[in-house]
TITIPA-927670 format. One record per residue (C-alpha): residue in three letters; x, y, z. Coordinates in steps of 0.001 Angstrom, whole numbers. Layout:
BEGIN
(site 'ALA'; (X; Y; Z))
...
***
This chain:
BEGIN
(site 'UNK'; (54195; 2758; 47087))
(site 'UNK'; (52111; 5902; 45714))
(site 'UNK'; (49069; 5824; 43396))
(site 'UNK'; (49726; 8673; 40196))
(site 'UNK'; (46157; 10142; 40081))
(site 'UNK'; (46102; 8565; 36789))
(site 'UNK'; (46321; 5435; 38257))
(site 'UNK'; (43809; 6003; 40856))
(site 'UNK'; (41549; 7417; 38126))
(site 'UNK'; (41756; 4432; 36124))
(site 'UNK'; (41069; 2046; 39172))
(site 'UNK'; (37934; 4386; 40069))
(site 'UNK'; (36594; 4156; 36505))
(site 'UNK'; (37183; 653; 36097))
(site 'UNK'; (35592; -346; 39310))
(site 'UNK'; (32997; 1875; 38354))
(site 'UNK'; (32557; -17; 34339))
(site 'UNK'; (32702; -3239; 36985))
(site 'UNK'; (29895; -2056; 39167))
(site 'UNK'; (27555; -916; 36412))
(site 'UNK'; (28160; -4725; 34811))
(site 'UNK'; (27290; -6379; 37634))
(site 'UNK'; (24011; -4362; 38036))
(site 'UNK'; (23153; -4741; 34291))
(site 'UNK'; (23068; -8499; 35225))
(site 'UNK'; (21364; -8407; 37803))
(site 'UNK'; (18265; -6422; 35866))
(site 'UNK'; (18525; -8420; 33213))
(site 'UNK'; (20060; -6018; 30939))
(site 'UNK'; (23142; -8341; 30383))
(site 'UNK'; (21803; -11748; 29274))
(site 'UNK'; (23077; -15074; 29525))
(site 'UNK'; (22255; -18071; 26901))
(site 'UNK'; (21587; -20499; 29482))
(site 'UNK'; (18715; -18232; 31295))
(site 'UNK'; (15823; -20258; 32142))
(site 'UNK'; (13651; -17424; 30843))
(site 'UNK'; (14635; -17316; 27469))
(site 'UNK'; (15287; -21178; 27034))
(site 'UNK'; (12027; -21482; 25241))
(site 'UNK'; (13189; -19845; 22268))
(site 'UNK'; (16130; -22320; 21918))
(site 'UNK'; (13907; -25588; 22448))
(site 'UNK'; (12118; -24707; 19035))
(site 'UNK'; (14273; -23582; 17365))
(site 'UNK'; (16328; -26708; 18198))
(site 'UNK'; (13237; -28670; 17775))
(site 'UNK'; (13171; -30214; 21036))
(site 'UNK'; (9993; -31170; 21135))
(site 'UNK'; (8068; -33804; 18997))
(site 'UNK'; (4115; -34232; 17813))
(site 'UNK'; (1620; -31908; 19571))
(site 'UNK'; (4186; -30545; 22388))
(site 'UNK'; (6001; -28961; 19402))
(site 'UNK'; (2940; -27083; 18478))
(site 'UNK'; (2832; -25805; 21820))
(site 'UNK'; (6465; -25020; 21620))
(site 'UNK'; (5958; -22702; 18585))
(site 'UNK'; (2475; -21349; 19808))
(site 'UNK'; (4065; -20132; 23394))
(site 'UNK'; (6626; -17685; 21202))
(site 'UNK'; (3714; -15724; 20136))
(site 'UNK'; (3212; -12194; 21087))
(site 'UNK'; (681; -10892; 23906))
(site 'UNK'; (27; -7754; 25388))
(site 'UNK'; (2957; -6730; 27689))
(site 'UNK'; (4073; -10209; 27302))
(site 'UNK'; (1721; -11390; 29536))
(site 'UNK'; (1200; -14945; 27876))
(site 'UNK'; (-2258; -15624; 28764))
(site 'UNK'; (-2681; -19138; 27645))
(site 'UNK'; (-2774; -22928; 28931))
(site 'UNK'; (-2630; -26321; 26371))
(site 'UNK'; (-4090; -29482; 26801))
(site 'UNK'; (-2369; -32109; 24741))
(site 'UNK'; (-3897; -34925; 23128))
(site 'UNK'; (-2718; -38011; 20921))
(site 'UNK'; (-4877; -35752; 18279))
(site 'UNK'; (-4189; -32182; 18773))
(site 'UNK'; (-4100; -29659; 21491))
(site 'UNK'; (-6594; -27661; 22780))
(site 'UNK'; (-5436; -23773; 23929))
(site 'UNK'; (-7396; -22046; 27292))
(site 'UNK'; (-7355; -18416; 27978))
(site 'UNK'; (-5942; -17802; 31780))
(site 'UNK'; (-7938; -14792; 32991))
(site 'UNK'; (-5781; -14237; 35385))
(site 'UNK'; (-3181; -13146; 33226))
(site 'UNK'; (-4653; -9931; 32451))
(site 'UNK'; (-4227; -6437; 31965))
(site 'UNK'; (-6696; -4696; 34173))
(site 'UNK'; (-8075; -1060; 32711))
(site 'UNK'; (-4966; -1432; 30283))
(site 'UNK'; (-8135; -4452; 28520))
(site 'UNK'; (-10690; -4369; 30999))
(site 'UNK'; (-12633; -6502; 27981))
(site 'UNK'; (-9844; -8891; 27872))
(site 'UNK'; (-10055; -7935; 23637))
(site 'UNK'; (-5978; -7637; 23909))
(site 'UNK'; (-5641; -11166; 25830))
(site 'UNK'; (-7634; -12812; 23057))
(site 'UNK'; (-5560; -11243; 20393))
(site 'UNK'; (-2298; -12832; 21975))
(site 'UNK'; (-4231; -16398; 22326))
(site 'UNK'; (-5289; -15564; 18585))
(site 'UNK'; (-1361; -15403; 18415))
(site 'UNK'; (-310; -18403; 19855))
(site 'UNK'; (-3272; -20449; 17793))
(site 'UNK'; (-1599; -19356; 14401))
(site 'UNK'; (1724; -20206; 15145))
(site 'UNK'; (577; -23575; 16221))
(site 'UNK'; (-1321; -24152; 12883))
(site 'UNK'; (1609; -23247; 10864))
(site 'UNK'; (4308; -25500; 12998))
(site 'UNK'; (1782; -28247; 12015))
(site 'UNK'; (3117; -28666; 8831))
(site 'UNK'; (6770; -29466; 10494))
(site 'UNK'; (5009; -32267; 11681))
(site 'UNK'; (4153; -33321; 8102))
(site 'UNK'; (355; -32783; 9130))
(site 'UNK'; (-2165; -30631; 9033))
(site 'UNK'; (-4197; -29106; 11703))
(site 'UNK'; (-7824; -27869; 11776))
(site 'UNK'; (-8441; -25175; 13756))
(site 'UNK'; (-11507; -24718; 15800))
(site 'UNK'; (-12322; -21513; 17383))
(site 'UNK'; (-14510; -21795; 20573))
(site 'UNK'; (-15282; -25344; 20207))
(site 'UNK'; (-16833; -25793; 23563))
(site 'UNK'; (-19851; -23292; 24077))
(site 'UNK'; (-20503; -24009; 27904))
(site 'UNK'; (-17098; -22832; 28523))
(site 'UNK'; (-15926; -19840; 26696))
(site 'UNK'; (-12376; -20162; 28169))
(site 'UNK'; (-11347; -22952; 25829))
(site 'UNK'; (-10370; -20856; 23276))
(site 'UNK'; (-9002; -23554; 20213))
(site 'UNK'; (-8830; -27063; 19518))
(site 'UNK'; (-6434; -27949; 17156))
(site 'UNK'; (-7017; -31079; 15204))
(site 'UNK'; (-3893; -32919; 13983))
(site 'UNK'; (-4718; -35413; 11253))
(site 'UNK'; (-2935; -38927; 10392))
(site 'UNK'; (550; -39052; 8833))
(site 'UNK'; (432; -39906; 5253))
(site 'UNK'; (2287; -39908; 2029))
(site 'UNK'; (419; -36688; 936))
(site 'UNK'; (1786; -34142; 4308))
(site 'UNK'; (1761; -30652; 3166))
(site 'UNK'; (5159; -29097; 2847))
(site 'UNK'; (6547; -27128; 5472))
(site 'UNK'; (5033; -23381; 5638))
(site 'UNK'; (7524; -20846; 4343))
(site 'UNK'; (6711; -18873; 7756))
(site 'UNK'; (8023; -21918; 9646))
(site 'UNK'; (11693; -20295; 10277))
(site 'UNK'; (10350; -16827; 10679))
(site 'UNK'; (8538; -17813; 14094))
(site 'UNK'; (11715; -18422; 16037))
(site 'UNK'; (12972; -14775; 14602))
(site 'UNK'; (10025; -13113; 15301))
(site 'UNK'; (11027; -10212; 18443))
(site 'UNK'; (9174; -7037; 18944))
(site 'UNK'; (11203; -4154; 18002))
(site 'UNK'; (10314; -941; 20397))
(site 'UNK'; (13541; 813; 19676))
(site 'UNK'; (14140; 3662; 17067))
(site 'UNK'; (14383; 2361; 13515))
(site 'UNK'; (15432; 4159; 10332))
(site 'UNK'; (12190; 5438; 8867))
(site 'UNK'; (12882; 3930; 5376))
(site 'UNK'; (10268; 3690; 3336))
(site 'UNK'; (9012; 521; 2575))
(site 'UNK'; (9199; -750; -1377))
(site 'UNK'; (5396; -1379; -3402))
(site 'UNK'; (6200; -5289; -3262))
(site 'UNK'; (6800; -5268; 633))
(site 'UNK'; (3558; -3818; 1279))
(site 'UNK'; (1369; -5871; -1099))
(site 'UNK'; (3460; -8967; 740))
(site 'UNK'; (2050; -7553; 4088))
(site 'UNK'; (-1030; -7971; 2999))
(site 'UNK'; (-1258; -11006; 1449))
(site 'UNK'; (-2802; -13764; 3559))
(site 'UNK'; (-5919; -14514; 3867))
(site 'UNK'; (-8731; -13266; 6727))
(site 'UNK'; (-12636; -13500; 7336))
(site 'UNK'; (-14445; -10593; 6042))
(site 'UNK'; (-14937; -9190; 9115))
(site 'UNK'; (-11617; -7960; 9546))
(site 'UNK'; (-9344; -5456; 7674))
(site 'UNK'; (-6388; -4072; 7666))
(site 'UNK'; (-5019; -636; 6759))
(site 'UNK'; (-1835; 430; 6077))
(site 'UNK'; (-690; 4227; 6250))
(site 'UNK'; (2801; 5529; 4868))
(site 'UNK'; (4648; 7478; 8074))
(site 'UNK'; (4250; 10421; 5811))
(site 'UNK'; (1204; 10495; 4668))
(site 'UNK'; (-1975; 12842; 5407))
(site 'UNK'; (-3469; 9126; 7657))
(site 'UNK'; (486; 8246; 9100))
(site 'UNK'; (688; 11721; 10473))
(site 'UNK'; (-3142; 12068; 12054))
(site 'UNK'; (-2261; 8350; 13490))
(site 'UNK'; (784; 9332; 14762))
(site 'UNK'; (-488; 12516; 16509))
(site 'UNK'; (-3553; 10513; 18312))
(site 'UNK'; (-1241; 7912; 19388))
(site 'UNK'; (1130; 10028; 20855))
(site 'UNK'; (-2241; 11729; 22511))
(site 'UNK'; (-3663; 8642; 23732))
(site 'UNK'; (-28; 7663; 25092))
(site 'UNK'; (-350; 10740; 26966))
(site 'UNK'; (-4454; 9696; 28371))
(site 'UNK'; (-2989; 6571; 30008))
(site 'UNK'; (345; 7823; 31208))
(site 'UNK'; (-2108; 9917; 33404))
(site 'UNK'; (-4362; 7690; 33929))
(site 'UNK'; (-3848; 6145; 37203))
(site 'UNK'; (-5067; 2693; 37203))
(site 'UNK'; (-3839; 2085; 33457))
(site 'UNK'; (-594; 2045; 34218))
(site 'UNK'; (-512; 677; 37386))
(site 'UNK'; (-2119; -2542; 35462))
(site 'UNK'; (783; -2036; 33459))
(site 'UNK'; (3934; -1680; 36041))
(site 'UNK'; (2414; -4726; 37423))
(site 'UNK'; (3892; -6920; 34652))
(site 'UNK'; (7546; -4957; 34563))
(site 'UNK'; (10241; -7340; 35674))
(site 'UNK'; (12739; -5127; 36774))
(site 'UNK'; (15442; -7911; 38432))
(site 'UNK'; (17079; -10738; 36638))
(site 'UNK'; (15706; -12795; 39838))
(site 'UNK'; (11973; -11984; 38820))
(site 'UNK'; (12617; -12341; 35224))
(site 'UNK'; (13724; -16241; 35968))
(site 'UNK'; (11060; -16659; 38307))
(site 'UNK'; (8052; -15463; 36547))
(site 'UNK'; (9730; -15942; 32741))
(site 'UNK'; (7073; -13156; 31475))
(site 'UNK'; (6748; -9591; 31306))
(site 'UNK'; (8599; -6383; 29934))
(site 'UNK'; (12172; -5653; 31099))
(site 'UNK'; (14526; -2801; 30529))
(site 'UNK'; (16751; -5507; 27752))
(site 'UNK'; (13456; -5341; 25210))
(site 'UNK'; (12215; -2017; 25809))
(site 'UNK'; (14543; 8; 23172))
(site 'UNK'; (16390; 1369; 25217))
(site 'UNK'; (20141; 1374; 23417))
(site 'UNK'; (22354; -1353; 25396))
(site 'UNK'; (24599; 1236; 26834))
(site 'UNK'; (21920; 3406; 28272))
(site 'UNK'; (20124; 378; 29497))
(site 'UNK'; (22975; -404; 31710))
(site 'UNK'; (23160; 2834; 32929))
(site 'UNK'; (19570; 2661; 33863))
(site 'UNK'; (20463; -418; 35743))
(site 'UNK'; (21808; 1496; 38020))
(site 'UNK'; (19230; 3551; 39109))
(site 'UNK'; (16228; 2169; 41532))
(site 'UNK'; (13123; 232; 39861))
(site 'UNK'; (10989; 2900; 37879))
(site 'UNK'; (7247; 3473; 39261))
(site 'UNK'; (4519; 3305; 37345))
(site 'UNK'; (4278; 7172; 36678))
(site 'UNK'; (8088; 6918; 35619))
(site 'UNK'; (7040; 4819; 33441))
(site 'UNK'; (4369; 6615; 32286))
(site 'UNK'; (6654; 8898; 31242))
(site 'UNK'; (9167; 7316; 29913))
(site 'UNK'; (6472; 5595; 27496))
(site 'UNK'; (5163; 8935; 26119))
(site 'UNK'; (9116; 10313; 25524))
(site 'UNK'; (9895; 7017; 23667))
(site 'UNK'; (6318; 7063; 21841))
(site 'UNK'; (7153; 10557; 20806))
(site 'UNK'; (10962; 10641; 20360))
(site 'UNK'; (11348; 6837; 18618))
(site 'UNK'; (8466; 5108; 17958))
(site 'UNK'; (6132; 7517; 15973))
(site 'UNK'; (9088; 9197; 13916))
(site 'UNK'; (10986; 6172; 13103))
(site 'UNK'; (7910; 4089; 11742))
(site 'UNK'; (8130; 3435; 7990))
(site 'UNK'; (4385; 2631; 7595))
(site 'UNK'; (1307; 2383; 10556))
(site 'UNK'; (-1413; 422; 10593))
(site 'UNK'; (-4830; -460; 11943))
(site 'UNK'; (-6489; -4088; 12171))
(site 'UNK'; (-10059; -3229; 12351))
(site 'UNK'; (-13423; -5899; 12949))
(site 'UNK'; (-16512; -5037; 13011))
(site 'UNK'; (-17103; -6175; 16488))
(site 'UNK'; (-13704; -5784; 18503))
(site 'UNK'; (-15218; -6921; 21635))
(site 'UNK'; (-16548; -10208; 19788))
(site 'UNK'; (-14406; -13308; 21534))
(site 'UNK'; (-14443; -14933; 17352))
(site 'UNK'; (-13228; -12073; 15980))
(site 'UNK'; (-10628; -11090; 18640))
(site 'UNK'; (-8984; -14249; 18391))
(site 'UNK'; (-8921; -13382; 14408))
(site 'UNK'; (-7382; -9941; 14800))
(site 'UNK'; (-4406; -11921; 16929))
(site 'UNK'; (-4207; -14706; 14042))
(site 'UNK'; (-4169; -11511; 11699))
(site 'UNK'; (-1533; -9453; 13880))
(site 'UNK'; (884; -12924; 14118))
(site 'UNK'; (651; -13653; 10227))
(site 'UNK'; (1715; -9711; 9621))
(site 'UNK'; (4732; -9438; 11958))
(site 'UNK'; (5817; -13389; 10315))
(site 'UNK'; (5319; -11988; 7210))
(site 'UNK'; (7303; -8980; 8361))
(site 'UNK'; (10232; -10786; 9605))
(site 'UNK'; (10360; -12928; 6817))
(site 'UNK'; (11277; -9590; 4648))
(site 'UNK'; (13614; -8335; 6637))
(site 'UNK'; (11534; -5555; 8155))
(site 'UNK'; (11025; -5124; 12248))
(site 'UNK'; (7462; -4614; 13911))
(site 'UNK'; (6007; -3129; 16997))
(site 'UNK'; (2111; -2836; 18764))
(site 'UNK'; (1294; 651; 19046))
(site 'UNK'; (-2174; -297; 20804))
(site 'UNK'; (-2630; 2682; 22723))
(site 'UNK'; (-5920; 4077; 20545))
(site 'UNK'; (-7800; 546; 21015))
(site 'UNK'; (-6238; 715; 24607))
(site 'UNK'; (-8135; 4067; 25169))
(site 'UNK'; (-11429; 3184; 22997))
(site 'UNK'; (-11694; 390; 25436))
(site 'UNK'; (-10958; 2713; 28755))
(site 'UNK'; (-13306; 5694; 27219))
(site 'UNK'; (-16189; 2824; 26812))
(site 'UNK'; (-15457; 1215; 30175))
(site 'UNK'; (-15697; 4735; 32016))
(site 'UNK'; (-18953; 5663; 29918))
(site 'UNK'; (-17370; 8840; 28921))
(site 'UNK'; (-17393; 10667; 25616))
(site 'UNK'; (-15516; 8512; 23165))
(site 'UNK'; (-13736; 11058; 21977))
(site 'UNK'; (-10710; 8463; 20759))
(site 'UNK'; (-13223; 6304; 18654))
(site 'UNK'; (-14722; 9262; 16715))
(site 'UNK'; (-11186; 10344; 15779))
(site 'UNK'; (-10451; 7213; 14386))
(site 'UNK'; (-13439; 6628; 12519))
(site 'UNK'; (-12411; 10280; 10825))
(site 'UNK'; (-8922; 8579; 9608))
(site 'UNK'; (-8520; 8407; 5810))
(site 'UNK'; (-9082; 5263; 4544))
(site 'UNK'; (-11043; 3865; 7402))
(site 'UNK'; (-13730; 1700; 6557))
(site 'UNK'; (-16669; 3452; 9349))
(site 'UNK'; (-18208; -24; 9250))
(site 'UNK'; (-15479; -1384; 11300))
(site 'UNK'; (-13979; -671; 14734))
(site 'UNK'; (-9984; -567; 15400))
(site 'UNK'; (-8768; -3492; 17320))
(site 'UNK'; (-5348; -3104; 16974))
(site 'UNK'; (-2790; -837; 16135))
(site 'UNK'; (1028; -1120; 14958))
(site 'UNK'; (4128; 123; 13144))
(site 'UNK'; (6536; -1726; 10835))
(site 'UNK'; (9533; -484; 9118))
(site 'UNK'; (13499; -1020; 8741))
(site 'UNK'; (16057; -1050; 11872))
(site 'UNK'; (19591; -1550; 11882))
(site 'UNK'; (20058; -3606; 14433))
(site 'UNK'; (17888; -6846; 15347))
(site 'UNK'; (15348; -6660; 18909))
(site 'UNK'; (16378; -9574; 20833))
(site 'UNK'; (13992; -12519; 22440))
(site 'UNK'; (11445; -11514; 25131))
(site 'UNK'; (10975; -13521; 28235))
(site 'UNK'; (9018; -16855; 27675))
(site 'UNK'; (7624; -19719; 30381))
(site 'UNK'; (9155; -22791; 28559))
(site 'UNK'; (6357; -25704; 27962))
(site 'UNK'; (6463; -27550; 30828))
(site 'UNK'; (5009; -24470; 32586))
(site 'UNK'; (1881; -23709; 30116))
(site 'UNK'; (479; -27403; 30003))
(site 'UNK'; (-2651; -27548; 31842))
(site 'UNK'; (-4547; -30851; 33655))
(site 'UNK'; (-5954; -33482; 31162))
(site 'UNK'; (-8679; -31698; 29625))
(site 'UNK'; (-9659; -33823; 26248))
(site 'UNK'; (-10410; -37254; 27473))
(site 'UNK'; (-13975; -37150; 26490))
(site 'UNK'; (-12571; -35752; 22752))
(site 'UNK'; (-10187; -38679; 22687))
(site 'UNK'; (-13233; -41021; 23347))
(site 'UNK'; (-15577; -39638; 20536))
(site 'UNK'; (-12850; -39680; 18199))
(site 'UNK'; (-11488; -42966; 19341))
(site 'UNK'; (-15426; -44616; 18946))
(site 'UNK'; (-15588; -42861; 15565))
(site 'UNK'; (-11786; -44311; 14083))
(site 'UNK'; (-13133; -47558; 15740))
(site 'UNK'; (-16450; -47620; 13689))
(site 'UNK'; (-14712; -46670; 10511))
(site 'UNK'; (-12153; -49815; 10852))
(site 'UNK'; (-15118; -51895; 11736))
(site 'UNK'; (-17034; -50899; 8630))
(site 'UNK'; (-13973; -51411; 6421))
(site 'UNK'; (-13729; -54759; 7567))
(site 'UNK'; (-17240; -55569; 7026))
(site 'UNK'; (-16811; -54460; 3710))
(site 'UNK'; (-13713; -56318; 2938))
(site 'UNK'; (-15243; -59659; 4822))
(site 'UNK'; (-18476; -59093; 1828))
(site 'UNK'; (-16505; -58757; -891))
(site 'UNK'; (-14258; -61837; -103))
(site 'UNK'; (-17563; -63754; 437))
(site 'UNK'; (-19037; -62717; -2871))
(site 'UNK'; (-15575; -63362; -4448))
(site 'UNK'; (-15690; -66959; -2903))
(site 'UNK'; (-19532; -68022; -4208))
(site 'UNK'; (-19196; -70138; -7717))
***
């Protein structure tokens, strides 16, 4: 029996649409529910875990710089305390390690506001432990009671929370969505701008990001620091459960499939490819930019502030509706400029921005807006793979001896009274 050559056409394409399929799932492109790399999501959502693991749950879904999830918890019967990983870093892309502290910043406000599932509260302290500058946070849970504070309103927001790098709709965002953006509260020494896309500030910001794009697509050792955390198989994306891939990098679904096909980019591809999608999507899409600015970014306090300050924004973000995206590249190249000890060319432009406050330094840089279609979960190492080695047994003592010499002192008191009580 002959083949028409309409027949043989349509058996060419379709093994064709099959063979592009099967490579989409083997990048990644095509995802399943069941991968191990994205089961981390599902777990809080589905509140898996209980007491302090479910802090850890929620604080783990926070963003960090090219998803590199720099963080470690110890868990207590108390709390949890949260270590930076140095390891995970992002070498000249944050040769001060300013991004890494913003993502632990990240994961430490997520974890405060997932207390409150709990029915308890949580203090937060920042660098508790001064002889080791690694042990970023110790969160403090205190005792069940009748009074637990209601669950935050940001609680549902933090399992919906995706960066969205794809083109949006440039809608302008309404007066009452942009006083909500900034309505929560910070330490003085941090601020944040906001600039309308269109605007005299949107369009300078836009034009030196796009610049600065450009400085570290050229720049060598930038982006080889940042091909190193690409995941460009579904294989690698299970195995290492962190990273960028080709399914969250805006790229429409259809194209990303196509791209499948084609061999792993290098890091100058994609170099480029970063400074056509900065140019062609991110920049003119934006509804508003902004700026987080401290007035020490390389300060470890007040870089774990600007990521508490980035996480409430994009929650608050979600919350309305509205999508969000890092556009860190100016910080990226203050930091590079100041490392090199050339002229920093990138911070004086800045500090000429309208609306800048000189007195403070940019730490980090974003755009929020309205898309039409949702950016779907990153890759995440679930939390079996983030808790660390015992690390608060001497905490558990000293609060154990302190609970212990309360009780004792209660019952002293209650043992007086019922002996004065008792005396004719």
């Amino acid at each position: 029996m002959s083949l028409s050559r309409r027949q043989a056409l349509g058996w060419t394409a379709g093994a064709a649409a099959t063979l592009v399929a099967v490579r989409a799932v083997d990048q990644g492109v095509i995802r399943f529910s069941d991968s191990p790399a994205l089961k981390a999501w599902d777990d809080w959502t589905g509140r898996r875990h209980s007491g302090p693991l479910a802090l850890v749950s929620a604080g783990l879904l926070a963003a960090s710089p090219h998803n590199t999830q720099p963080w470690r918890f110890a868990i207590g019967r108390l709390g949890v305390d949260i270590f930076e990983e140095p390891e995970r870093d992002l070498g000249a892309m944050d040769p001060f390690g300013r991004e890494r502290l913003a993502g632990l910043g990240g994961a430490i406000h997520n974890m405060a506001i997932a207390s409150t599932a709990l029915g308890r509260l949580a203090t937060v302290r920042l660098l508790p432990d001064p002889e080791n500058l690694g042990h970023v946070a110790r969160l403090e849970l205190d005792t069940p009671s009748r009074s637990a504070p209601p669950p935050h309103p940001l609680l549902p927001a933090i399992g919906r929370r995706h960066t969205h790098r794809g083109p949006w709709t440039g809608a302008p965002l309404t007066p009452e969505q942009t006083a909500a953006l900034l309505d929560f509260p910070r330490p003085p020494e941090i601020a944040v701008q906001l600039f309308a896309a269109g605007s005299q500030a949107g369009q300078r910001f836009a034009a030196l990001t796009l610049e600065a794009t450009g400085a570290i697509a050229a720049d060598t050792a930038m982006m080889a620091a940042s091909h190193r955390w690409f995941r460009h198989s579904r294989a690698a994306q299970d195995r290492h459960k962190d990273g960028l891939t080709l399914a969250t990098s805006g790229v429409a679904p259809m194209m990303a499939a196509a791209a499948a096909m084609l061999p792993p980019m290098g890091a100058a591809q994609e170099g480029r490819y970063w400074l056509e999608a900065t140019r062609d999507s991110h920049l003119p899409t934006a509804s508003v930019f902004g700026l987080i600015t401290a007035t020490d970014p390389w300060d470890r306090r007040l870089a774990l502030h600007a990521g508490l300050a980035w996480q409430r924004l994009h929650l608050i973000a979600t919350s309305l509706g509205l999508v969000a995206q890092p556009l860190n590249q100016l910080p990226e190249m203050i930091d590079r400029q100041r490392q090199l000890g050339t002229v920093p060319r990138f911070a004086r432009a800045v500090d000429a921005l309208p609306g800048v406050d000189a007195a403070r330094r940019p730490t980090f840089a974003f755009r929020i807006g309205r898309a039409e279609m949702p950016a779907g979960p990153s890759l995440r190492r679930p939390v079996s793979e983030v808790i660390g080695a015992p690390a608060r047994l001497g905490f558990e003592i000293e609060r154990a001896r302190a609970e212990t010499a309360i009780r004792d002192a209660q019952l002293m008191r209650r043992l007086a009274e019922g002996n004065a009580a008792s005396i004719p």
